[in-house]
C-alpha positions as CSV (number, residue, x, y, z in Angstrom):
1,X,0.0,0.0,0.0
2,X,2.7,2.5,1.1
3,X,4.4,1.8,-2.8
4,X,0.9,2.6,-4.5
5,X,0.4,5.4,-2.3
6,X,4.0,6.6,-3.5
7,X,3.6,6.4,-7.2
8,X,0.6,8.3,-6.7
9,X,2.0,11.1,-5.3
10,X,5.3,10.9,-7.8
11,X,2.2,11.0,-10.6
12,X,0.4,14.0,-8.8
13,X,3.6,15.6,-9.2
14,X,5.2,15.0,-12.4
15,X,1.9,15.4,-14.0
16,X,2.0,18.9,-13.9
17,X,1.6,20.8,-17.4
18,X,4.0,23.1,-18.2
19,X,3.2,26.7,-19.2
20,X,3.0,27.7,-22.8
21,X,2.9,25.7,-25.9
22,X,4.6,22.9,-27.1
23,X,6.5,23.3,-30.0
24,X,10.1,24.2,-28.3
25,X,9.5,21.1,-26.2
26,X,12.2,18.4,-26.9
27,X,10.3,15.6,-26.7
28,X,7.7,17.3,-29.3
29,X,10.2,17.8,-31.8
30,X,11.7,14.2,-31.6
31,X,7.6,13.2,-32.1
32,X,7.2,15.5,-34.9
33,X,10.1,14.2,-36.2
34,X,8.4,10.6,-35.7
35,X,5.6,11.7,-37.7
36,X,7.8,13.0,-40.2
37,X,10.1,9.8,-41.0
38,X,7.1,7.3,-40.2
39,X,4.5,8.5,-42.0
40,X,5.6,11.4,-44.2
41,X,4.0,14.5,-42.2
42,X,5.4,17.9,-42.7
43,X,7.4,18.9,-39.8
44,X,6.2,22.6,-40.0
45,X,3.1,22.4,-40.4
46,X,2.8,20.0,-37.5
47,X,5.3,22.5,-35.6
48,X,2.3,24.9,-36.7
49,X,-0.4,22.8,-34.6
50,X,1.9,22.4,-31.5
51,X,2.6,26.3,-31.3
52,X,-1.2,26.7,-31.2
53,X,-1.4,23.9,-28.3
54,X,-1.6,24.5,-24.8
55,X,-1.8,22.3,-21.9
56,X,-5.5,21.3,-19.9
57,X,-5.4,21.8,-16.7
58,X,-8.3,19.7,-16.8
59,X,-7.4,16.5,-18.4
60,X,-4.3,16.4,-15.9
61,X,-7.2,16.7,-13.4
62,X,-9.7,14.4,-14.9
63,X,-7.2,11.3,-15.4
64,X,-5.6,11.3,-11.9
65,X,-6.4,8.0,-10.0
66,X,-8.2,9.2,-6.0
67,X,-6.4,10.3,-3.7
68,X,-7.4,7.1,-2.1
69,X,-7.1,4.3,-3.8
70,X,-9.2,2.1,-2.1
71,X,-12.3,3.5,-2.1
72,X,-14.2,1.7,-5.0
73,X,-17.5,0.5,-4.8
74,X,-19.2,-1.8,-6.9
75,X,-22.7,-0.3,-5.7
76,X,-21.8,3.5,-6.2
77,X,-20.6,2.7,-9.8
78,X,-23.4,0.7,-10.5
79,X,-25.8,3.3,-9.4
80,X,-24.6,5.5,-11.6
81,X,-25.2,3.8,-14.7
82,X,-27.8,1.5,-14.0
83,X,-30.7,4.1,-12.7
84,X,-33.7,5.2,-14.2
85,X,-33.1,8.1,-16.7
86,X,-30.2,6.0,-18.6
87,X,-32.6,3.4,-18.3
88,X,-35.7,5.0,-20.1
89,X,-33.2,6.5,-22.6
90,X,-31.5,3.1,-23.4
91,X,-35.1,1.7,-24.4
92,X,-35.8,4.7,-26.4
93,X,-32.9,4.7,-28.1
94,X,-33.4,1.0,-28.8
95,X,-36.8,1.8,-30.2
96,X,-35.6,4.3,-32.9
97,X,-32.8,2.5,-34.1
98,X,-34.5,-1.0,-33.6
99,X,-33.7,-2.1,-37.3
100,X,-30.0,-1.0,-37.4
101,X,-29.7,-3.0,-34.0
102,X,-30.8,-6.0,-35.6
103,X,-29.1,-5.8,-38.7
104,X,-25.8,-5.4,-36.0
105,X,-27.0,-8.3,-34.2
106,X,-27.5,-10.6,-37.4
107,X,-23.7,-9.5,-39.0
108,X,-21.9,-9.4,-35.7
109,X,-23.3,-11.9,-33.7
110,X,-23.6,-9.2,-30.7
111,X,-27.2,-8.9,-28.7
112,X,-29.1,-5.3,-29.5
113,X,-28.8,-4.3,-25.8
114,X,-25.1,-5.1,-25.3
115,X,-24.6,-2.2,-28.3
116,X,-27.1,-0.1,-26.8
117,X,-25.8,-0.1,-23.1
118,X,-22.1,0.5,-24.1
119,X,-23.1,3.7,-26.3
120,X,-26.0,4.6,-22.9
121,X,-22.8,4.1,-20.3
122,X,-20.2,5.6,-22.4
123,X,-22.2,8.9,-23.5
124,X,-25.8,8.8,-22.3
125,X,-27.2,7.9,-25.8
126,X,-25.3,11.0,-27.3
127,X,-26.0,13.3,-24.3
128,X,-22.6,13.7,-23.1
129,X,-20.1,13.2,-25.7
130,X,-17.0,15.7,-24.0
131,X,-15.9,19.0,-25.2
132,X,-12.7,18.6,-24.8
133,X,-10.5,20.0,-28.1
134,X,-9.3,15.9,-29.2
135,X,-5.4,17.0,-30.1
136,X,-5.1,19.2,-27.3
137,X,-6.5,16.7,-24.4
138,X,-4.1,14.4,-25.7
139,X,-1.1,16.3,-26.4
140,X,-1.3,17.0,-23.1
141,X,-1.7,13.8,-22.0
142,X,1.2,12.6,-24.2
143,X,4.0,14.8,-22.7
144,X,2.4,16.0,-19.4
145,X,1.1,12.9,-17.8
146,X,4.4,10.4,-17.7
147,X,2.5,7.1,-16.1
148,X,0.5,6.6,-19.3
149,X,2.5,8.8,-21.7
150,X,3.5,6.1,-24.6
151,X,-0.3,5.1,-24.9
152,X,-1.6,8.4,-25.5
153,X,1.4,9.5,-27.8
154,X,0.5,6.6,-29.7
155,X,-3.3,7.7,-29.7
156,X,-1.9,11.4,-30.8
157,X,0.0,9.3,-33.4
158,X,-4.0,7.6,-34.1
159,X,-5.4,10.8,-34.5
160,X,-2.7,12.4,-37.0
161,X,-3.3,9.8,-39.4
162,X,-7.2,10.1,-39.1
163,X,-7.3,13.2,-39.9
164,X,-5.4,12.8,-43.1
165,X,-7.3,9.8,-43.7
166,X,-10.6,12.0,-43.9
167,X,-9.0,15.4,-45.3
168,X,-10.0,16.9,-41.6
169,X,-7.9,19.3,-39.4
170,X,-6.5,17.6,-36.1
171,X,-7.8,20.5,-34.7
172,X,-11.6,19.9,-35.5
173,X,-12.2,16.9,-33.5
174,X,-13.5,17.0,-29.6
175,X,-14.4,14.2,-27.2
176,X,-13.7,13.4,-23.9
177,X,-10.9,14.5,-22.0
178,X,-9.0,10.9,-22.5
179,X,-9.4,11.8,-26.3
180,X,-12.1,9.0,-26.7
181,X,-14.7,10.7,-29.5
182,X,-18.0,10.2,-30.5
183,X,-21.3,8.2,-29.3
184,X,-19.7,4.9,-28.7
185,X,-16.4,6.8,-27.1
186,X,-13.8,5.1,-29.5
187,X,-10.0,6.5,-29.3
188,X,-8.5,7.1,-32.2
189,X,-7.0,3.5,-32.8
190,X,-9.6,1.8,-32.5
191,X,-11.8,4.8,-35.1
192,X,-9.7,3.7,-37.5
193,X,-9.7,0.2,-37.2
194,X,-13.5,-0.6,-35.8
195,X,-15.8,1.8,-36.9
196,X,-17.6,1.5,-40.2
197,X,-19.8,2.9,-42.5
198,X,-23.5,0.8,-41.1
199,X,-25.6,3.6,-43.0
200,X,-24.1,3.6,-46.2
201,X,-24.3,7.0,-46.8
202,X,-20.3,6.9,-47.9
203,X,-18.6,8.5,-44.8
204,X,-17.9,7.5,-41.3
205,X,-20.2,10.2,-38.5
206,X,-19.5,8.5,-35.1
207,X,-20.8,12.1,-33.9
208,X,-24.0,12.4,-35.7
209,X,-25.1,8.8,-37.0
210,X,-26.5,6.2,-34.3
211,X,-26.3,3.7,-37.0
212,X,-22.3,4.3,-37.8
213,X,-22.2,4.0,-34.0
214,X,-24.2,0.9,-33.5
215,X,-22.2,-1.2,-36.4
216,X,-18.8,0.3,-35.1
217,X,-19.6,-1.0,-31.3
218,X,-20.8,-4.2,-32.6
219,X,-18.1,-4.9,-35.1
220,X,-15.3,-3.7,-31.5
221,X,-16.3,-6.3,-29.9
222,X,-16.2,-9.3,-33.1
223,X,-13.5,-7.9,-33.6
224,X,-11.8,-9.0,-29.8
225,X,-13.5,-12.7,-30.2
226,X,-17.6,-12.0,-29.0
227,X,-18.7,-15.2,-28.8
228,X,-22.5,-15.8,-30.2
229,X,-25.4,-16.9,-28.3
230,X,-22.7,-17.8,-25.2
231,X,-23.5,-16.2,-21.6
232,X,-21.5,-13.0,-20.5
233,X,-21.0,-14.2,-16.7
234,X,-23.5,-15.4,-13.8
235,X,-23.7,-14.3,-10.1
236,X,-22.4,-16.9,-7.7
237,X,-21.8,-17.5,-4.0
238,X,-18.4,-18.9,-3.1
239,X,-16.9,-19.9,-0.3
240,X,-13.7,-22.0,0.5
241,X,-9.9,-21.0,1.2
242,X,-9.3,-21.3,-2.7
243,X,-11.5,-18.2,-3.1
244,X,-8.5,-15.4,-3.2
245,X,-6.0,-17.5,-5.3
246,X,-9.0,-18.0,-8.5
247,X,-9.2,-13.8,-7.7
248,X,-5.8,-13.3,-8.7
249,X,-5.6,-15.1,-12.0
250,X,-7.7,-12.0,-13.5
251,X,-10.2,-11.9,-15.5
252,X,-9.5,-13.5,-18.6
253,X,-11.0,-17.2,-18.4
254,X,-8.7,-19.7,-17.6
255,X,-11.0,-22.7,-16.1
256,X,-14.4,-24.2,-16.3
257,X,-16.3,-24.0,-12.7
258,X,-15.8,-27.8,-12.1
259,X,-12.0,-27.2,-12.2
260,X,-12.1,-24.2,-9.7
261,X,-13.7,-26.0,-7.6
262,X,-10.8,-28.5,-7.1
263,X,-8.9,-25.2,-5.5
264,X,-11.0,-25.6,-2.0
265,X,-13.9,-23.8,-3.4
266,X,-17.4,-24.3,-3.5
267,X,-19.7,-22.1,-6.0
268,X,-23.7,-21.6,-5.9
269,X,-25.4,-20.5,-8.7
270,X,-27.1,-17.1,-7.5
271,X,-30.5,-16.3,-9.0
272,X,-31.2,-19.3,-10.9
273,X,-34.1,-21.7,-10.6
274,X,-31.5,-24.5,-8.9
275,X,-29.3,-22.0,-6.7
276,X,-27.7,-25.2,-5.5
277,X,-24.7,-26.7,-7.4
278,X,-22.5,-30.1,-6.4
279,X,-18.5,-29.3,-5.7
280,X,-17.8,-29.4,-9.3
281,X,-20.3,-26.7,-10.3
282,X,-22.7,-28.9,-12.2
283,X,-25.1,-25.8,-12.7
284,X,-22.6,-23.4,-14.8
285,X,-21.8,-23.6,-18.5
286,X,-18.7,-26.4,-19.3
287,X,-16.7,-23.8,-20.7
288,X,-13.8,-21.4,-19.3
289,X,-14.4,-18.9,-16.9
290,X,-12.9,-15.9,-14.3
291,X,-13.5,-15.2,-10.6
292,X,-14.7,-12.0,-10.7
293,X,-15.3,-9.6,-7.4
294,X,-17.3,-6.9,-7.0
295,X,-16.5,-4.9,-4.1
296,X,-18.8,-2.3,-2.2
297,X,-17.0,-0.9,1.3
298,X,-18.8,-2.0,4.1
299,X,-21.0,-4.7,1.8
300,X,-20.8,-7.7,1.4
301,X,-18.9,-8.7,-2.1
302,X,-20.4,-9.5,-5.3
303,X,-18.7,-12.5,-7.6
304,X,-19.6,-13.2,-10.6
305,X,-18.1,-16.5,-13.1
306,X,-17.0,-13.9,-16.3
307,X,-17.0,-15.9,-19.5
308,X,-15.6,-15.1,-22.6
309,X,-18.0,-12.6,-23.5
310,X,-17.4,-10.6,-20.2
311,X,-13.8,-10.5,-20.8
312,X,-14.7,-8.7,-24.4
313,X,-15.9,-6.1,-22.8
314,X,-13.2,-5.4,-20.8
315,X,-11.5,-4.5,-23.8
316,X,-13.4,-1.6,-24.5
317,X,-12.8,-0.5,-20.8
318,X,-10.5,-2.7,-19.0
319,X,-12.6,-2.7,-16.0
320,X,-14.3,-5.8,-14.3
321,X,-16.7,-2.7,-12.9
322,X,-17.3,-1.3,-16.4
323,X,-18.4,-5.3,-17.6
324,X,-20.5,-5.9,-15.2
325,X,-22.9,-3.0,-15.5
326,X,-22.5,-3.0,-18.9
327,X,-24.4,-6.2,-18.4
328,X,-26.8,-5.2,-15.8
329,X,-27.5,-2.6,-17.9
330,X,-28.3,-4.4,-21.1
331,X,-30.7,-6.7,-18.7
332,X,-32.2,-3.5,-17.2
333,X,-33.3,-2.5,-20.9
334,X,-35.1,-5.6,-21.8
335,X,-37.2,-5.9,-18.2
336,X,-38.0,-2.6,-17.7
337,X,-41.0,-0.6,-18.7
């Protein structure tokens, strides 16, 4: 704990933007020097986009871990996705674009309310897309924010090259303050190589066209290995002093249930119609799985058996929190009125 706490503060502090623009910066000029060798850019006129780039106090802000690292709770983050507004928007939202979910669902394999829960979690059906100027918030992410600076250089890197590839200024795109843009929150890697054209109208409008949005979210997760007509994860009950060691393989599936429970641990099926299963988990898919927990302070903890699907979402946000009410959401769509 007293390590975490330290990089923390080493973060807080190193993390400070710098006053003025970029473009005397060393370590911008060896990148626009990158961008010139790699890809063919013109130095000055990306020297030209730097000199008009200033650091976000903002992002710096917005991207800092808490100040106490242990306070997550499953419940509070749950809440504040899975409540009634999203909700009622999520089956609205379903209801106009009902045929371009299905077509998504009948080329991609992926259920309607998956797609439409990711795009209600990551911008409130469109509502709350971020202002934040896209080549600025991560600039300043790339050579202000040191912990996670070679992933957002390479999404600065991501953007560059989308904007040539659509004949648009780096300077005209906006998002959120991680540089993640339009309804279904994609960075700029993953624009270019997930989203698609699902209205045919000749152009790619993650901004403006739910349907671009819809195909692009469904054809993300294809793309990382969604698995058809397989369950995303189930709520068990565990017990046994095998519990913490099945915790700390992660979350990618490694074992069907009847081998965890050789490891001293005995699961029950939560919520089903038989909630009671034999040691080797007779009542859970035959198929690989992760020990997932959900922890609330001061609550007891959820677990959930994450299957294939469940780790697929995680790519899109590599949280076991993010998954899991991704889910709950999706669920909340298709039983509520």
């Amino acid at each position: 704990m007293r390590r975490l706490l330290l990089l923390i503060v080493l973060a807080v502090f190193s993390a400070q933007p710098r006053a003025g623009t970029y473009a005397q910066r060393a370590d911008v000029q060896a990148f626009v020097e990158h961008m010139r060798q790699q890809h063919g850019f013109d130095a000055d006129a990306l020297g030209g986009l730097f000199r008009r780039t200033q650091p976000i106090a903002a992002v710096i802000k917005a991207i800092m871990p808490p100040k106490d690292p242990g306070v997550r709770s499953w419940q509070a983050y749950r809440g504040r996705f899975v409540e009634p507004k999203r909700i009622a928007a999520g089956r609205h939202f379903m209801h106009l674009h009902a045929a371009q979910l299905a077509a998504a669902e009948t080329r991609f394999g992926v259920p309607a309310e998956i797609i439409a829960a990711i795009i209600g979690i990551e911008t409130f059906y469109g509502k709350q897309p971020g202002r934040f100027e896209t080549f600025a918030a991560l600039t300043t992410l790339a050579f202000d924010y040191p912990p996670r600076a070679e992933l957002f250089r390479r999404e600065l890197e991501e953007l560059l090259l989308l904007a040539r590839e659509e004949n648009r200024s780096p300077l005209s795109y906006t998002g959120s303050y991680a540089g993640a843009l339009g309804l279904p929150q994609f960075l700029p890697s993953s624009r270019r190589r997930f989203a698609i054209d699902f209205d045919d109208d000749g152009r790619i409008d993650l901004d403006a066209s739910p349907a671009d949005a819809i195909g692009s979210v469904a054809n993300f997760l294809a793309g990382h290995g969604w698995e058809h007509e397989t369950p995303i994860a189930v709520v068990v009950g565990i017990a046994g002093d095998g519990v913490q060691a099945l915790i700390d393989e992660g979350i990618a599936p490694q074992r069907a249930p009847r081998q965890m429970a050789t490891a001293n641990v005995r699961l029950t099926r939560v919520g089903a119609d038989d909630t009671a299963t034999d040691a080797a988990g007779e009542a859970f898919p035959d198929r690989p799985a992760a020990l997932i927990d959900l922890i609330t302070p001061n609550a007891a903890t959820e677990y959930r058996l994450g299957f294939r699907n469940f780790y697929v979402i995680t790519r899109y946000n590599r949280s076991s929190f993010y998954a899991a009410a991704v889910m709950d959401l999706a669920t909340a769509l298709l039983t509520s009125k």
